[in-house]
C-alpha positions as CSV (number, residue, x, y, z in Angstrom):
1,X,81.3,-27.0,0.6
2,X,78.8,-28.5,2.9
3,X,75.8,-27.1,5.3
4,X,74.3,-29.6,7.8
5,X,70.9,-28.6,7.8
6,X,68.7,-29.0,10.8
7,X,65.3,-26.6,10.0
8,X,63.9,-25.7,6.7
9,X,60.8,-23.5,5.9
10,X,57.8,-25.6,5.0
11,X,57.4,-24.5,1.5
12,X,60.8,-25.9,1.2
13,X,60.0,-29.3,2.6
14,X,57.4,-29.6,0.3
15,X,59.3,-28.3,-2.7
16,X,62.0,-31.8,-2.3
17,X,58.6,-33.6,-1.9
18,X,57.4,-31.9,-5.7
19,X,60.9,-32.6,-6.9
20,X,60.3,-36.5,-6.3
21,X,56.6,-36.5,-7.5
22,X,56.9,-34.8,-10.5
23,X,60.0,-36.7,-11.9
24,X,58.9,-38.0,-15.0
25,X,59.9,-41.8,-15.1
26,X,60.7,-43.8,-18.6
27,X,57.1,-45.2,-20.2
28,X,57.9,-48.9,-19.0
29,X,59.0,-47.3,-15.2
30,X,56.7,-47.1,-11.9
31,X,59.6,-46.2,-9.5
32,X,58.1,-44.1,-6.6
33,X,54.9,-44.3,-7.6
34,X,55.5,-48.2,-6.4
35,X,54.8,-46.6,-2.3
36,X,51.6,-45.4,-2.8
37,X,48.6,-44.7,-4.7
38,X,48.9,-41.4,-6.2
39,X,51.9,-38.6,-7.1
40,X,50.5,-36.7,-3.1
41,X,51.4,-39.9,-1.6
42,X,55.0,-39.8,-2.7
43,X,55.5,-36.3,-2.0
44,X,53.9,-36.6,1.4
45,X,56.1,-39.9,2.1
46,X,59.3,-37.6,0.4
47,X,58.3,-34.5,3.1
48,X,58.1,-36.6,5.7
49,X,61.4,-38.1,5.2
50,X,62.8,-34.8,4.9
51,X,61.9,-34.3,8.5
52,X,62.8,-37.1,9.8
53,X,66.5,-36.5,8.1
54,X,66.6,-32.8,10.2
55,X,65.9,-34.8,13.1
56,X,68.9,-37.0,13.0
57,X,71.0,-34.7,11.5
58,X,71.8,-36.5,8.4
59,X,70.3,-33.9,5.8
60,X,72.9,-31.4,3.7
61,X,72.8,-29.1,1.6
62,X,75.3,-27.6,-1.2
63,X,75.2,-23.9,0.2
64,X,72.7,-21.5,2.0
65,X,71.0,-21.2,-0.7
66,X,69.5,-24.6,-0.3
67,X,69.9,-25.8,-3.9
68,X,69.8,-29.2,-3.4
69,X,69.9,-31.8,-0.5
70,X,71.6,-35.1,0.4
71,X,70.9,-37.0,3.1
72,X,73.0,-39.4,4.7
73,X,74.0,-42.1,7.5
74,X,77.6,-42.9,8.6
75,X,78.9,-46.2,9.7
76,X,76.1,-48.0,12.1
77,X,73.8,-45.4,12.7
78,X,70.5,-46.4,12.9
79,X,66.8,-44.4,12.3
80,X,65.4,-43.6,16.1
81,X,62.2,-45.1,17.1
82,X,60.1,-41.6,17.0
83,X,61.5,-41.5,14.0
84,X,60.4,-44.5,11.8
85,X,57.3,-43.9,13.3
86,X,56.6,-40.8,12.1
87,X,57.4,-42.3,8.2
88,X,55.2,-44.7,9.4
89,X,52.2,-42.5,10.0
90,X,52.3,-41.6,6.4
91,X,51.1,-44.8,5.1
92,X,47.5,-44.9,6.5
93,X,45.0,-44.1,3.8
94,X,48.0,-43.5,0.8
95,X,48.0,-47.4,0.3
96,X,45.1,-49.8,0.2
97,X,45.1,-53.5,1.0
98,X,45.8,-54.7,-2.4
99,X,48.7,-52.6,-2.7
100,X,50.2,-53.2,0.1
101,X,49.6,-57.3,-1.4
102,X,51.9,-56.2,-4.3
103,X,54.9,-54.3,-1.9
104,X,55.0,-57.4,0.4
105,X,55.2,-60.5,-2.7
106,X,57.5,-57.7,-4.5
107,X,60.1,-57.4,-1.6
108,X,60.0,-61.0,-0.7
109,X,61.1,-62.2,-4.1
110,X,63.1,-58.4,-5.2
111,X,66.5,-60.0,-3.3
112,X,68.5,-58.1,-1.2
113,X,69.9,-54.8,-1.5
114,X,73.5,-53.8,-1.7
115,X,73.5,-52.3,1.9
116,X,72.1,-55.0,3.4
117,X,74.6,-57.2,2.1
118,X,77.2,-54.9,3.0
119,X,75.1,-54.9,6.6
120,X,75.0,-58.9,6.6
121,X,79.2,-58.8,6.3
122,X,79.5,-56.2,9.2
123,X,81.3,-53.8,6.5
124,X,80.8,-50.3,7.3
125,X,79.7,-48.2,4.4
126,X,77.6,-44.7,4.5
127,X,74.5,-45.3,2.9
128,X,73.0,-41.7,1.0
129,X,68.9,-42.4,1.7
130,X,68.4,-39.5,-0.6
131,X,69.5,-36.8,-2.9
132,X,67.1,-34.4,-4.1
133,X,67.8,-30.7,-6.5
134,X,65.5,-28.3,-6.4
135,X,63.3,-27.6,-10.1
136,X,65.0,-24.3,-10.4
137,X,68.5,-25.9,-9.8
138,X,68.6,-28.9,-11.8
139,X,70.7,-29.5,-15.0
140,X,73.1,-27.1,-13.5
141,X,75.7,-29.7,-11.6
142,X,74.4,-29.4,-8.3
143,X,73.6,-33.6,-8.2
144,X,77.9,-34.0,-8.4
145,X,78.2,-31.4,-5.9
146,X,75.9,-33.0,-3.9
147,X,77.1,-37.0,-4.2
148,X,80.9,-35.3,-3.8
149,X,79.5,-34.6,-0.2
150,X,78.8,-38.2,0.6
151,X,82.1,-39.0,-1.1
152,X,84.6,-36.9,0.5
153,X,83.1,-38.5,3.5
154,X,83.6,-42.0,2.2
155,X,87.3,-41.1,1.7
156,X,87.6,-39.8,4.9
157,X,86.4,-42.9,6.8
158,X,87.7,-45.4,4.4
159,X,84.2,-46.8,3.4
160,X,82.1,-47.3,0.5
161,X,79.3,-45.3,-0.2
162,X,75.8,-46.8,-1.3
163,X,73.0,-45.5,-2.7
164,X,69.8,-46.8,-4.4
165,X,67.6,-45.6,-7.2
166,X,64.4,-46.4,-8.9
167,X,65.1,-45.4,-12.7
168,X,67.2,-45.8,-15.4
169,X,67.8,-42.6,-15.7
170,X,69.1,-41.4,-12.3
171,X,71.2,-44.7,-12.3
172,X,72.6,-43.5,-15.5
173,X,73.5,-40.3,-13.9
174,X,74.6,-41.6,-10.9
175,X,77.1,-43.7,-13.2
176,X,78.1,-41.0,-14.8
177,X,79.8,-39.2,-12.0
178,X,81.6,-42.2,-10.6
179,X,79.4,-45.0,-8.8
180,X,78.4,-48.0,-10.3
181,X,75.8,-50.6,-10.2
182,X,76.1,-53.8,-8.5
183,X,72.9,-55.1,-8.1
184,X,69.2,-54.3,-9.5
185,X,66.3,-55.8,-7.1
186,X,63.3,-56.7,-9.9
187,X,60.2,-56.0,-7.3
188,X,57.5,-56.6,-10.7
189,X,57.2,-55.5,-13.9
190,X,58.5,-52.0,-14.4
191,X,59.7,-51.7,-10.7
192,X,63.5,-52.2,-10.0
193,X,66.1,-50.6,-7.4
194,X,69.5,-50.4,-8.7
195,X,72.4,-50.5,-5.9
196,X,74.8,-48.3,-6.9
197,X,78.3,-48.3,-5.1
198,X,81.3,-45.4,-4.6
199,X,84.2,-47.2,-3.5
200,X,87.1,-44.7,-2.8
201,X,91.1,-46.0,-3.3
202,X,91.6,-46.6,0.1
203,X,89.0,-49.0,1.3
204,X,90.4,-52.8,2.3
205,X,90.2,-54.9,-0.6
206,X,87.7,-57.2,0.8
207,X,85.5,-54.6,1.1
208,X,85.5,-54.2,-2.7
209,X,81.8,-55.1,-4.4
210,X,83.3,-57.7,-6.8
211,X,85.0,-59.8,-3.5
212,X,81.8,-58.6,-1.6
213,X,79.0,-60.6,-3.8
214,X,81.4,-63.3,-4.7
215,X,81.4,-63.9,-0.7
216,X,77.7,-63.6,-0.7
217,X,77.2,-66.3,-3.4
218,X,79.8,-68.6,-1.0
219,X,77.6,-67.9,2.3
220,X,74.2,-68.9,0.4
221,X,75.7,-71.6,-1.4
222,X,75.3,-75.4,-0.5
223,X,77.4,-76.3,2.6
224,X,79.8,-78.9,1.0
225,X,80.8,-80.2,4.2
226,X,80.8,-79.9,8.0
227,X,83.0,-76.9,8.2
228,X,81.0,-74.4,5.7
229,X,77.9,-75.6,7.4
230,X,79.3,-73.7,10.7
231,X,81.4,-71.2,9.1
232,X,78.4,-68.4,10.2
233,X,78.8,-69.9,14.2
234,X,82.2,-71.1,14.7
235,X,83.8,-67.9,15.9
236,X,80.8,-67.9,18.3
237,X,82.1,-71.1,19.7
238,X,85.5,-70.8,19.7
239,X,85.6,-67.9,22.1
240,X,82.0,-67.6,22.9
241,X,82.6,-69.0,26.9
242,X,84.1,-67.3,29.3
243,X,87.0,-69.9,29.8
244,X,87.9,-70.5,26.3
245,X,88.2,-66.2,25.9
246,X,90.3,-66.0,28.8
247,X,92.4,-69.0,26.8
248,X,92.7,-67.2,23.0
249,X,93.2,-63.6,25.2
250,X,96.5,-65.3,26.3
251,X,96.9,-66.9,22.9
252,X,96.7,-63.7,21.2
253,X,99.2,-62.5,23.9
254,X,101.7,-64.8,23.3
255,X,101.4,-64.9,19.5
256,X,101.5,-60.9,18.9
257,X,104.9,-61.2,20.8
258,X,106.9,-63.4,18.9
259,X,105.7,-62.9,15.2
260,X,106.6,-58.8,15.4
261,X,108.1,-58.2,12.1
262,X,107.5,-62.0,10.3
263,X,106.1,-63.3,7.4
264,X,103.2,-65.5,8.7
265,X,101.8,-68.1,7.4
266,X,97.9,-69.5,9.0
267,X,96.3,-72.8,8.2
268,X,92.9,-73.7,8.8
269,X,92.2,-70.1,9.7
270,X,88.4,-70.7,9.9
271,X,86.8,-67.6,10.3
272,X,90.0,-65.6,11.0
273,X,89.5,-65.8,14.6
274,X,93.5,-65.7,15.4
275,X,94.4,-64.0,12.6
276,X,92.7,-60.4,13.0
277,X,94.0,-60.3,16.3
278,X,97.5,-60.7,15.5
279,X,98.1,-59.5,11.5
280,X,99.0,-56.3,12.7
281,X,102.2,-57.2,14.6
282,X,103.3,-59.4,11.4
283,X,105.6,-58.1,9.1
284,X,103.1,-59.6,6.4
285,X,100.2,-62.6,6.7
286,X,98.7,-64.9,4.8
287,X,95.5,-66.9,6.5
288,X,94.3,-70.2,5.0
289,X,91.4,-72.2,5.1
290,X,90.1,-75.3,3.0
291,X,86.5,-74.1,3.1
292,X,85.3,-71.0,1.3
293,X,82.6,-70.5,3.6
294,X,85.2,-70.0,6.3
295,X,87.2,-67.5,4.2
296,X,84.0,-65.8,3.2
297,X,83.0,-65.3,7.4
298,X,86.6,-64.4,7.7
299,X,86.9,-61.2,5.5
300,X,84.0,-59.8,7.1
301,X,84.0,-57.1,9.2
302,X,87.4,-54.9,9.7
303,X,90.6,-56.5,8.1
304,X,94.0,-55.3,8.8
305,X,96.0,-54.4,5.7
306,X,98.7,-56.8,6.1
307,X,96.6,-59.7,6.1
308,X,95.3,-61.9,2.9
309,X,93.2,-64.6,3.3
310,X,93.5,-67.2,0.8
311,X,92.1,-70.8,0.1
312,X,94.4,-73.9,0.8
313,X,94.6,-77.5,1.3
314,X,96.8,-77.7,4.6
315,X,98.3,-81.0,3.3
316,X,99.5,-79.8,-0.4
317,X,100.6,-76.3,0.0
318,X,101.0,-74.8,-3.2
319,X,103.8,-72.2,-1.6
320,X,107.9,-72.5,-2.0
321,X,110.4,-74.0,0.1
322,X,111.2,-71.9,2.6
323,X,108.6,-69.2,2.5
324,X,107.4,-68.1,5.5
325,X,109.1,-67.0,9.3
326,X,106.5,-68.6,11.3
327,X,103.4,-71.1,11.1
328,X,100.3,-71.1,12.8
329,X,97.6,-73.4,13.0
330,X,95.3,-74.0,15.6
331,X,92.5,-76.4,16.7
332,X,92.8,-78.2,13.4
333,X,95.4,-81.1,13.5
334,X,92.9,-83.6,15.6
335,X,90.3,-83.1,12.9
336,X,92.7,-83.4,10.1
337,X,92.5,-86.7,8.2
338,X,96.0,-86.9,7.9
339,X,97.7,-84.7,10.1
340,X,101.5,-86.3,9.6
341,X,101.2,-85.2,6.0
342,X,100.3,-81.4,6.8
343,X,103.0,-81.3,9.4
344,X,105.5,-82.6,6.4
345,X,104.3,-79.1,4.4
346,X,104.5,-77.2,7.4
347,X,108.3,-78.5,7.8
348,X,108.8,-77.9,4.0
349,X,107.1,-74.3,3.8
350,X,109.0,-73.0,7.0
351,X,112.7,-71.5,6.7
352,X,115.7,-72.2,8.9
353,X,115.0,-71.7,12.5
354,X,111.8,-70.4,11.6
355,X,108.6,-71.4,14.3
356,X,105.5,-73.3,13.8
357,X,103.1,-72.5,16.4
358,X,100.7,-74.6,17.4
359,X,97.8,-74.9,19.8
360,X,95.2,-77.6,19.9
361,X,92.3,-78.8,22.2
362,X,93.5,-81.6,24.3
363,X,91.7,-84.9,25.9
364,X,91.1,-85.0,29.5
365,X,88.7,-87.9,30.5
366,X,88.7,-86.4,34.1
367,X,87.5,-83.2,33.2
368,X,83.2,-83.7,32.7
369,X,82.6,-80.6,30.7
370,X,85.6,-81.3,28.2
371,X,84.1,-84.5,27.4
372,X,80.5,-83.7,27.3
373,X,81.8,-81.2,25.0
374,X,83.9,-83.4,23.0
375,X,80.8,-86.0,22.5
376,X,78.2,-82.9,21.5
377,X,81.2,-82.0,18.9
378,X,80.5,-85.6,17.9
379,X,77.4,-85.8,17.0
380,X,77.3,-82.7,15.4
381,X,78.9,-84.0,12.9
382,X,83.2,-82.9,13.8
383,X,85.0,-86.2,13.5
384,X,87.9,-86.3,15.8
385,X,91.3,-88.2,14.0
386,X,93.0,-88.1,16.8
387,X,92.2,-87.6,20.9
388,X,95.7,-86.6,22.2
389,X,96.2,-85.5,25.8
390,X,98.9,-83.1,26.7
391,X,101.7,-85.9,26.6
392,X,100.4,-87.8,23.8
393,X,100.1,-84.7,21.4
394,X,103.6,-83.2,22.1
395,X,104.8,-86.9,21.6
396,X,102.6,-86.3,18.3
397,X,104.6,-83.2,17.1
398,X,108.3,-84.2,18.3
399,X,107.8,-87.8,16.2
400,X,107.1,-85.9,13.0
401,X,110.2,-83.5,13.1
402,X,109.7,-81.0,15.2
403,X,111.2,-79.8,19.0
404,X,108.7,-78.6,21.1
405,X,110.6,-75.4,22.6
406,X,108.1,-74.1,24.4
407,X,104.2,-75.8,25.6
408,X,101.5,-74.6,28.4
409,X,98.3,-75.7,29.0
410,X,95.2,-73.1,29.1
411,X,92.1,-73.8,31.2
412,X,89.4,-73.6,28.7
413,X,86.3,-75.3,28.5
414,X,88.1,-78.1,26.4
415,X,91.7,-77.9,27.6
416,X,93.9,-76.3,25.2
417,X,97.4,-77.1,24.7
418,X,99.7,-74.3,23.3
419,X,102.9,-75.0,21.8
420,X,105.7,-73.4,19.9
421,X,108.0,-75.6,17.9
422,X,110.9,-75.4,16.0
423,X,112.9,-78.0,13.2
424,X,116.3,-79.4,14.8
425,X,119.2,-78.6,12.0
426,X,119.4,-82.4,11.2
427,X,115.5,-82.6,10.2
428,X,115.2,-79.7,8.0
């Protein structure tokens, strides 16, 4: 049982402030003591935040009887202006100069916390900003009662719920009743925060901690080579005009139709643009991509369950003969070194009468904006291993075993060229 709480008496408000102050850290332990210069400064801070939970309705308690309090945000909900500002007002004459010093070089070297990464990836989560059992109630349960709250939620939405915590201790207890710690921010000596995560049974893989901070380490690692360096702004290019969304809208379209019920196969996914538009119509899908960065852009966000994303090189698939109903890849054979050998997988991976679908930017020297385009793509740093224009690049397809059953071309900002394609008998 729950109770949203939106008033509470002021001797109450100022008992969850006590609670906080007088919590007696380990001997080697600052914790709260870290905002400001004295145990009044952290219950004052602690009271105000209180307040500020009641006014955006995030605060609960375990009964009427106000035993103990959580407070938490759902999914994207962010502290109102009048809000943070009255937190804010708390700080005047709590800290002085020198301390502040000491927050500032501690945050700026402390890493980032476990939401924020979460926040970075565009996964939701609920994040519980505080939990908090009255003296006369503790050592009696009430803290599992209360993170069961927070919990339940989590399940209900699908999410993971975060928390953080300033001591050993309250980690260990927070531990105890089923979170764990994925990451401890070191701010100085005897000041950490340990990230602590819930992640219930039926959140999407990708959203799971150890696939979360393995995709972290990829996005902050050294760009190996042209694609990883614009993994983080690719999907902004790809659709980001107005022409080329009106293009993938009818790509989408078109592709959503004719995999229903398949076993698809993506390569050179990038950041999962195509693929999280279509998964769900599939009967399964893999999407590849040769750069992890890519992959690492791609799982972000909301992934439907059908879908895996998985690291390949497009021109030595590591899957069986005749694995998969249909084959996408799009806007990567004119970059490809060797695009006559990944078409020669593609033919081997694909069963009888299955489809590889296939849309790729197209030349058109008339067009001013396509080529302008095409040079700025060039001096960026994406080679081009082949400038096809519509006849040249269907003449491309049909000389490496495949028919082209069906082609249109899409008014984008570089022209886009969508095909479907199957393997005559004779060629299989």
């Amino acid at each position: 049982m729950s109770v949203k709480i939106i008033s509470l008496k002021e001797e109450e408000i100022r008992d969850i402030g006590n609670a906080f102050a007088d919590f007696e850290y380990a001997e080697s332990e600052f914790g709260m003591a870290y905002l400001g210069k004295d145990r009044q400064a952290v219950s004052d801070y602690i009271c105000a935040y209180v307040r500020m939970t009641m006014r955006e309705r995030t605060l609960y308690s375990t009964s009427d009887e106000h035993e103990a309090f959580i407070a938490f945000s759902n999914p994207g909900a962010n502290m109102s202006l009048a809000s943070a500002a009255d937190i804010l007002k708390t700080v005047p004459g709590r800290v002085d100069t020198k301390h502040l010093c000491r927050m500032a070089k501690g945050c700026l070297h402390a890493g980032k916390s476990y939401g924020s990464i979460l926040s970075k990836l565009k996964i939701p989560h609920i994040y519980v900003s505080m939990v908090a059992v009255r003296k006369e109630y503790q050592g009696q349960g009430f803290m599992r009662k209360l993170l069961e709250i927070a919990f339940e939620e989590g399940r209900r939405q699908a999410v993971p719920v975060v928390l953080d915590t300033d001591a050993q201790l309250k980690k260990d207890k927070y531990e105890h009743i089923g979170m764990k710690c994925v990451v401890t921010q070191h701010f100085e000596d005897g000041v950490e925060l340990y990230g602590l995560v819930y992640e219930p049974d039926n959140i999407p893989k990708e959203w799971k901690s150890d696939v979360v901070l393995d995709d972290m380490k990829i996005l902050s690692a050294h760009n190996n080579n042209i694609w990883d360096r614009y993994a983080p702004v690719y999907n902004s290019f790809v659709t980001g005009t107005p022409g080329n969304k009106k293009a993938y809208a009818a790509i989408y379209k078109r592709i959503r139709s004719v995999i229903k019920d398949k076993e698809v196969l993506e390569l050179a996914t990038g950041p999962g643009v195509i693929a999280k538009q279509v998964a769900d119509e599939a009967k399964s899908m893999i999407a590849t991509d040769y750069s992890e960065k890519m992959l690492a852009v791609a799982r972000r966000g909301i992934v439907p369950k059908n879908l895996k994303f998985e690291w390949a090189d497009a021109s030595a698939l590591s899957y069986d003969d005749d694995s998969f109903d249909v084959i996408i890849i799009a806007n990567a054979l004119h970059v490809i070194p060797h695009p006559e050998k990944v078409l020669s997988e593609i033919r081997r991976v694909l069963r009888k009468n299955g489809l590889l679908i296939a849309p790729n930017f197209i030349h058109d020297n008339q067009k001013k904006v396509s080529e302008l385009c095409s040079k700025a793509l060039s001096l960026a740093g994406v080679n081009f291993e082949a400038k096809w224009d519509a006849k040249g690049y269907i003449g491309f397809l049909e000389k490496n075993g495949f028919r082209v059953d069906h082609s249109k071309q899409l008014s984008s900002t570089i022209p886009l060229m969508y095909t479907e394609c199957t393997i005559p008998d004779e060629r299989k």
